[in-house]
C-alpha positions, 0 to 999 in steps of 0.5 A, spaced: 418 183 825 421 190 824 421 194 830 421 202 830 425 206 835 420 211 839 422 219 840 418 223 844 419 230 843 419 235 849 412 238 848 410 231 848 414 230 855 410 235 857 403 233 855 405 226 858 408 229 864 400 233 865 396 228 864 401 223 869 398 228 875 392 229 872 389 222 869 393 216 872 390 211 868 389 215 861 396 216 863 398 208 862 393 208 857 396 212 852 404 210 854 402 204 851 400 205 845 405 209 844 409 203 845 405 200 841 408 205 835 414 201 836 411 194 833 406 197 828 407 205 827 400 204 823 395 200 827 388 200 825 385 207 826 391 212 826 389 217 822 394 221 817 394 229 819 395 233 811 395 239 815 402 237 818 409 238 813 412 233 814 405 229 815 404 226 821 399 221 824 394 220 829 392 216 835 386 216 839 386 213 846 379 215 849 379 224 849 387 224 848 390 224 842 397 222 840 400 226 834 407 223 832 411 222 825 414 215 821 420 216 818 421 209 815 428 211 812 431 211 819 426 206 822 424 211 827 418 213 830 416 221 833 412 223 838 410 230 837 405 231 842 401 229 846 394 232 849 387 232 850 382 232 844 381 240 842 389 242 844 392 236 841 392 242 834 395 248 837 
């Protein structure tokens, strides 16, 4: 199986670094499913976002969103951002 390398942004960084001081458990939850990019970039429920150039995708783990972009050329998985429901936009 061919495995995705995983980036993540520095405004995901921040949103991560957010949610570790303020939800723990969240937290662990969307670091793993942010692991889990790496094995399937589109696991069952990713949506993909028309309103991003390049277009993006996005998971939902509970009221948090992860926004991120596959690059297949590369192998390569970009986490753009990480917030909760109604800022994961902005």
């Amino acid at each position: 199986m061919l495995m995705y390398q995983v980036s993540v942004q520095r405004r995901a960084e921040r949103g991560l670094r957010r949610l570790r001081q303020g939800d723990p458990f969240a937290y662990r939850k969307v670091v793993a499913a942010i692991r889990d990019l790496a094995e399937d970039p589109r696991p069952p429920g990713a949506v993909k976002l028309t309103a991003f150039d390049p277009p993006a995708w996005r998971v939902r783990v509970g009221s948090y969103r992860i926004v991120y972009e596959i690059d297949d050329g590369r192998v390569l998985v970009v986490v753009v951002n990480v917030a909760p429901r109604g800022e994961v936009y902005r």
